[in-house]
C-alpha positions, 0 to 999 in steps of 0.5 A: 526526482530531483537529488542524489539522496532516497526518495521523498515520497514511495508508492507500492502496491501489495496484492496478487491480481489472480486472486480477485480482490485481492488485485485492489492495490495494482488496480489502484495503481494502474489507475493512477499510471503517469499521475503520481509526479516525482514519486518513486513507484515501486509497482505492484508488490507480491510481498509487503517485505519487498518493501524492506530496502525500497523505502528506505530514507523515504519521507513518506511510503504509501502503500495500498492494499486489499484487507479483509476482516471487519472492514466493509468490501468496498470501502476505503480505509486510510491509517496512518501507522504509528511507527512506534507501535506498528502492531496497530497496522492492519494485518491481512487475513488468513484468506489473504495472506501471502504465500509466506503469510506475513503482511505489511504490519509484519514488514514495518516491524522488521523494517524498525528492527532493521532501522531501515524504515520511512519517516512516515507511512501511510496505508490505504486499504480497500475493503475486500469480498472475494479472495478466491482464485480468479482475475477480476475484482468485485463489484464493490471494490472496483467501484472503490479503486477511483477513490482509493487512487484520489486517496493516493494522489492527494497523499503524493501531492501532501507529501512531495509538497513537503521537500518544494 
């Protein structure tokens, strides 16, 4: 990365790999390990308010997650969060909470509060099955780890195009 000032494009990962599909976010970026250029990565996180601090300044922060809910195990949902109402950001579900029980909707809103959040943020969800304890994700949604990571790459290339 070129610069002394934030990073132009973020990438995180939210989700615990020891409860299945919840795993779907690192999967993603394991995938995309070396492919992600001048981003700043900032790993596989436990806890969306990790996020606080890390992306701050940032143009664009990526974050990928498992969700729950009506969203079909497997599939790939890509929402661009309206930073003036981000009560439209997918919210985990209770079976996919974190321990602290707050999701990456909540951490946007305590981002803004704080004044501390990126230009623009864009979540990529995977669609889960099966939140239980256990290491391994679910048929559906390692087939989907591919195309959430092409969803990535293409987000990243978007974005970093933006400062060259």
């Amino acid at each position: 990365m070129t610069g002394a000032g934030p990073p132009h494009v973020v990438i995180a990962a939210v989700g615990n790999p020891l409860r299945r599909d919840d795993g779907a976010g690192p999967a993603v970026l394991e995938q995309l390990h070396g492919e992600l250029g001048d981003a700043l990565v900032l790993g596989a996180l436990a806890s969306p308010l990790d996020l606080l601090g890390a992306w701050d300044g940032a143009g664009l922060a990526v974050v990928v997650d498992a969700v729950g809910g009506d969203v079909v195990p497997g599939e790939v949902r890509v929402v661009e969060v309206d930073l003036r109402d981000p009560q439209g950001a997918p919210t985990r579900t209770a079976a996919t909470a974190s321990s602290h029980g707050l999701g990456v909707s909540e951490a946007l809103r305590l981002a803004l509060a704080l004044g501390s959040v990126p230009a623009r943020v864009v979540l990529v969800g995977v669609g889960g099955d099966d939140f239980g304890e256990g290491v391994g994700l679910s048929p559906s949604v390692s087939a989907a780890v591919e195309r959430a990571a092409q969803v990535v790459t293409g987000l990243v290339a978007e974005g970093l195009a933006v400062v060259r």
